[in-house]
N, C-alpha and C positions, 0 to 999 in steps of 0.2 A: 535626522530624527524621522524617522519611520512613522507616517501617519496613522492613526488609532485606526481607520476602515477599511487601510490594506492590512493590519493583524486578525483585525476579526475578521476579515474574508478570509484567510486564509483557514479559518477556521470550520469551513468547508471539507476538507478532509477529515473531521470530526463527525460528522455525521455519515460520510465514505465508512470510515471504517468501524463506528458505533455499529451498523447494520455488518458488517464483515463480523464482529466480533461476534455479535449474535448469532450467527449465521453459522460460525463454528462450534461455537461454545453448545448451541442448543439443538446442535444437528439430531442426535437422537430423539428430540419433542420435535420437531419441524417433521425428521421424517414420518413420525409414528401420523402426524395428519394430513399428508403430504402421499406416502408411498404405505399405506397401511398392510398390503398383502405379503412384505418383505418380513424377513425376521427382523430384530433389533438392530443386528451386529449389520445387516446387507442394506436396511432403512441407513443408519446413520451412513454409509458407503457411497447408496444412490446421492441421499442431498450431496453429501461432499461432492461428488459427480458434477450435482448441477452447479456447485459452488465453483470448480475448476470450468466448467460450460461460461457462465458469465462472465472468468475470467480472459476465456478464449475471443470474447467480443472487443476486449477494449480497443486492440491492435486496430480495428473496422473503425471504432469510433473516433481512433488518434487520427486516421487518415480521414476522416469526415469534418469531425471539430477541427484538424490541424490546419485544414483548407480556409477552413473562416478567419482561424486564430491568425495566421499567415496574413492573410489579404482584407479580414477586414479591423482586426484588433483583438488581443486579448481579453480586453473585459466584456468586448460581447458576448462572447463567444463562454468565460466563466458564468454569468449571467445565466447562460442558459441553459449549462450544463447542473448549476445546484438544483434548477428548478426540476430539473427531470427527477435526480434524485433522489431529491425529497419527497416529491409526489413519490413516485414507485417503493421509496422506502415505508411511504407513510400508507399504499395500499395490500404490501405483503401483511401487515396486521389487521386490514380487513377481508382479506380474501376466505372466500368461504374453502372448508375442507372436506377429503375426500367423500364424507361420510356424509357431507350434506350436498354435494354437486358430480360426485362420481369421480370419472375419468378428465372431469372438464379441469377439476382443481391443479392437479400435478401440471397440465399443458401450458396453467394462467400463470401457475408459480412459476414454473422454467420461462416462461414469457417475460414477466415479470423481472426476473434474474436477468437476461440477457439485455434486456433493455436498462438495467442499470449497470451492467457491461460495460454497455456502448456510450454512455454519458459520463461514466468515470474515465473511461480512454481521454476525457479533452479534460476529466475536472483534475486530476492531480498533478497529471505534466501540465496544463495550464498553470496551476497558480505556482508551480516550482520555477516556472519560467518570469511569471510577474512580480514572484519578490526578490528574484535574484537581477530583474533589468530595473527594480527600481529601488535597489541598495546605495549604496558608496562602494565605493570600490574594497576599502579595507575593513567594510564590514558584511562581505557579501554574504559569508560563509555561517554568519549568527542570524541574518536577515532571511536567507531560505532554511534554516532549518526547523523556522513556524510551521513550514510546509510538514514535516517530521513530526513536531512536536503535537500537531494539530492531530495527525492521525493516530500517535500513541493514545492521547486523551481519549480520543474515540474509543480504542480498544479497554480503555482505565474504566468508562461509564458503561462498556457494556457489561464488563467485567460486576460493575459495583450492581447494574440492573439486574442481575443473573441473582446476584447473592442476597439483594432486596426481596425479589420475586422467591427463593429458598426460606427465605423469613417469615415472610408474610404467608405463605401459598402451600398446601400440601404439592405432592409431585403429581397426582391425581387431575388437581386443578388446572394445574401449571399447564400441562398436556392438553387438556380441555378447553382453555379460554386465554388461563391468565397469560402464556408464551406470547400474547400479543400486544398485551401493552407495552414494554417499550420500545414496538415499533411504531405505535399511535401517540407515543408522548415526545417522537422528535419534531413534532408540529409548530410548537414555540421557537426554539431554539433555529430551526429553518428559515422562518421569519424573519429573523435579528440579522441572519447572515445573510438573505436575498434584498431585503433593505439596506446594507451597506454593499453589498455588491453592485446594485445601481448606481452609488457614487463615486464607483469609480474612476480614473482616466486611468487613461493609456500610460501605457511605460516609453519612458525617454529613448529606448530604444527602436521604439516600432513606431513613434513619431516623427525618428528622426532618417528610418528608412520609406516611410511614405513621403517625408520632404523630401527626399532625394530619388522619389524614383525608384527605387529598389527592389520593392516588392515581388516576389515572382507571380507571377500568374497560376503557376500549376505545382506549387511547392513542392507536395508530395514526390511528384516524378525527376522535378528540380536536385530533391537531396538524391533518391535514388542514383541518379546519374550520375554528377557530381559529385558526393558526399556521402559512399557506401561503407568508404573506411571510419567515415567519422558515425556512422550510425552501428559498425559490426561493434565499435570500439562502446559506444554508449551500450549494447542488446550485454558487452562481455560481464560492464559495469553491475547490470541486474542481476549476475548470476546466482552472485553470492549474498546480499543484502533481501533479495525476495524471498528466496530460501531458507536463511540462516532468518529472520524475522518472522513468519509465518509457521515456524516450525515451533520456534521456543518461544511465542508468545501468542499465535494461533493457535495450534493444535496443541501446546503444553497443558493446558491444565484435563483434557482430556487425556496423554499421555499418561498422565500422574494418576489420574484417578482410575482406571482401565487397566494398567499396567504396571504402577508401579506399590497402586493401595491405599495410596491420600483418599480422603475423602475431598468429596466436590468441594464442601465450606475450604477445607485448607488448600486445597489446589488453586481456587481463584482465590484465595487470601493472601497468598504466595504470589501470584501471578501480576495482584492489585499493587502490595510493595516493591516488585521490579518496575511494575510501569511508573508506579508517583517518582522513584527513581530515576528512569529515563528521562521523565518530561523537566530533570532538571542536567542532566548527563547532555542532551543534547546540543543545546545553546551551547554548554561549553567545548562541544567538538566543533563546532563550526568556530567559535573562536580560535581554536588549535588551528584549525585550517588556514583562517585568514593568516596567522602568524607563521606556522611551519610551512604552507603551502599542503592544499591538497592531494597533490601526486603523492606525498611523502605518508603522509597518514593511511590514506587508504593501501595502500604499501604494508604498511606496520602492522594495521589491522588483517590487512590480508592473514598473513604470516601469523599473528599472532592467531586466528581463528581455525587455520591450517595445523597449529601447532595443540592447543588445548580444548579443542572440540570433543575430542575422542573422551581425554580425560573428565572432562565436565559428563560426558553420557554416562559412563563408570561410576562417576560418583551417587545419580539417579538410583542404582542399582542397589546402593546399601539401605532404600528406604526407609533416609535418616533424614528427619528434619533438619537439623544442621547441613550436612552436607549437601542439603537438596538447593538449602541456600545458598553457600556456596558455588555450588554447581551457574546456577539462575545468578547469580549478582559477577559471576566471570561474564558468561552471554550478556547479562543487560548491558555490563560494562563496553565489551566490544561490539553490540549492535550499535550501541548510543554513537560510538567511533563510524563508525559504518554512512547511518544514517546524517550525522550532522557535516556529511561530506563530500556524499557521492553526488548526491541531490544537487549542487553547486556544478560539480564539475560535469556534471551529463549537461547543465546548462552549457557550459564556458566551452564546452569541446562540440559544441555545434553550431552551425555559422547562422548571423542572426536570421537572416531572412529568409529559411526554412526552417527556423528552430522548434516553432510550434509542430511542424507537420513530422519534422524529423523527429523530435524527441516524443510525441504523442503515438506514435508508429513504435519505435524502436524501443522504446524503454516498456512500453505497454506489452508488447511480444515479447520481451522478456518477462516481464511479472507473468504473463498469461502463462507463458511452456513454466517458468519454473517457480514462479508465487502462487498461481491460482492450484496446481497439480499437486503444490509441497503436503496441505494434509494429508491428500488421498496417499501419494506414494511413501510417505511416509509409516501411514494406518497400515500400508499393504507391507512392504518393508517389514515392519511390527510386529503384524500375524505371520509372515511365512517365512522368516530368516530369523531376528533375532532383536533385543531390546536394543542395542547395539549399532545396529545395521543404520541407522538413520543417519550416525556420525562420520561415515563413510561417505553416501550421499553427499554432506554438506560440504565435507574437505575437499572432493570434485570439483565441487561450484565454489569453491574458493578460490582455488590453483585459476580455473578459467578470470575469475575477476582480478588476479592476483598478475598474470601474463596481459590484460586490458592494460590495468592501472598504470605499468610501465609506463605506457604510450600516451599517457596524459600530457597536456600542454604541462609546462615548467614554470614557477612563479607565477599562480593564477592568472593565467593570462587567457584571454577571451575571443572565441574567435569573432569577424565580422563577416559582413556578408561574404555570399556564395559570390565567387567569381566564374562565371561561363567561360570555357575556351571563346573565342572567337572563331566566330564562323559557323556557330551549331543553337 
């Protein structure tokens, strides 16, 4: 039984990606007070820019937080990463804009962004790492996919914020003041999880490598040397689930309403049904996993996402509610595959006592090249090739995750510590 304080910490990637959600979804009002001398179409562009910038930091802060995570424990090291978060999340909604601080406003917001960069590098692969070392064995796969589930909910409330703030708010407004509350009402909810994050302990893993000694001193450099295969193998893992996730659940409801003619209300109404979806899809992939084994899933889903990608963007094209459904509940279905699996296995395929600094490093530089990028190259893709073109993209980052996953350990099996040649 999984304790009540390590689910709701886990609930930390909720408020990660509440602000992510936002972030995309309202890129057009962000920019207009943010980058005001841009057109509309080049304002939404730049934010994405800075949105892919912040992602460019986390790789810095895996190898920063990964160093403490490593040598002085995981739930420090979480600890300290929600609290960054939160605060930064919770001063983008009072930062003043251009019109009232000039040139200083865009400098503070990209500041701002990068610094929550660098504390999401230790907050995500941290907690993926802490509910998979303190699972059971046969339940590892449903036990980290909080971690998953935790971030979809994120993307569901910004998703619901967006369409409250449409309700209630002309677009006048919205623009003007209101786009900021709900980054000022993740106040509460921060609280709840920073409070149970101090009652944390350690996972049985990293207790039981500081009783024996284990611990490396310079992790980072430890996996580098050591454990390049087992990190190239985790960066191949991100190719496809960063991509294929930020594209049909990030950047989707602005696709649909830009391109393909939804209106905003029905694009994230659309968008709110895939996620409440997900966040019950997921638990049962991680079950799959514990049962089928990982390698084989992620396998499956490679292949199948390789396979009906193309056809899901085609269907986009007859801007038919029906089919658009169809199109979005094929993706949910095979993200949900994705997500409730990989997340495990990026743990089990890196050795414990680099595992923080290796998987905060590696998995991070992949979300950064090809999560944080997926709007923008996608948006551009969009405007200068064709509606189409994005399904291409993602079949790439398939095929690479799809050649990874072969190389997965076999019957979940987990590595343990790094062993040093002798004599180096």
């Amino acid at each position: 039984m999984i304790k009540k304080e390590i689910l709701i910490s886990s609930l930390g990637n909720t408020i990660e990606w509440f602000d992510f959600g936002l972030f995309i979804f309202m890129a057009p009002v962000i920019g207009a007070n943010f980058f005001p001398h841009a057109s509309a179409s080049n304002a939404t562009i730049e934010t994405l820019v800075v949105f892919a910038a912040g992602f460019l930091c986390r790789p810095f802060g895996g190898i920063f937080f990964g160093y403490f995570g490593d040598t002085f424990g995981r739930a420090k090291v979480l600890r300290i990463s929600i609290l960054i978060i939160s605060i930064s999340t919770f001063l983008v909604g009072v930062l003043p804009s251009y019109q009232e601080i000039g040139f200083f406003a865009p400098i503070l917001f990209i500041l701002l962004r990068l610094l929550q960069g660098v504390s999401i590098g230790g907050e995500y692969s941290g907690i993926m790492i802490y509910l998979a070392e303190s699972a059971p064995l046969n339940k590892r796969g449903l036990t980290t996919s909080f971690a998953a589930m935790g971030a979809n909910l994120g993307f569901l409330l910004a998703t619901a914020a967006l369409m409250l703030l449409h309700l209630f708010f002309t677009q006048e407004i919205i623009i003007n003041w209101a786009w900021r509350l709900p980054f000022l009402m993740i106040g509460l909810p921060s609280a709840l999880i920073i409070y149970y994050r101090f009652k944390l302990s350690e996972t049985p893993v990293y207790a039981q490598l500081k009783k024996d000694h284990r611990l490396e001193p310079i992790p980072f450099m430890a996996a580098i040397k050591f454990a390049p295969y087992q990190l190239l193998k985790i960066l191949g893992l991100t190719c496809m689930g960063s991509t294929f996730y930020y594209v049909l659940f990030g950047y989707m409801p602005i696709y649909l309403e830009h391109y393909i003619g939804f209106s905003l209300k029905d694009a994230l109404t659309i968008e709110s049904f895939m996620l409440m979806i997900m966040l019950f899809n997921i638990p049962f992939a991680g079950i799959c996993g514990d049962y089928f084994t990982r390698k084989k899933m992620i396998i499956i889903t490679s292949i199948a996402i390789i396979l009906l990608v193309l056809p899901c963007f085609y269907l986009l094209r007859y801007k038919s509610m029906l089919l658009t459904l169809l199109s979005l509940g094929v993706a949910t279905i095979l993200s949900s595959l994705e997500q409730g699996n990989t997340l495990t296995a990026v743990v089990e395929n890196c050795p414990e006592n680099v595992r923080y600094s290796g998987i905060a490093f590696s998995y991070n530089l992949g979300s950064a090249i090809f999560g944080g990028s997926a709007p923008l190259i996608v948006a551009l893709l969009t405007e200068k090739i064709s509606l189409i073109a994005p399904a291409y993209y993602l079949i790439f980052m398939a095929v690479v995750t799809l050649i990874a996953a072969t190389t997965l350990l076999s019957n979940n099996k987990s590595l343990g510590p790094l062993h040093q040649p002798k004599g180096l």
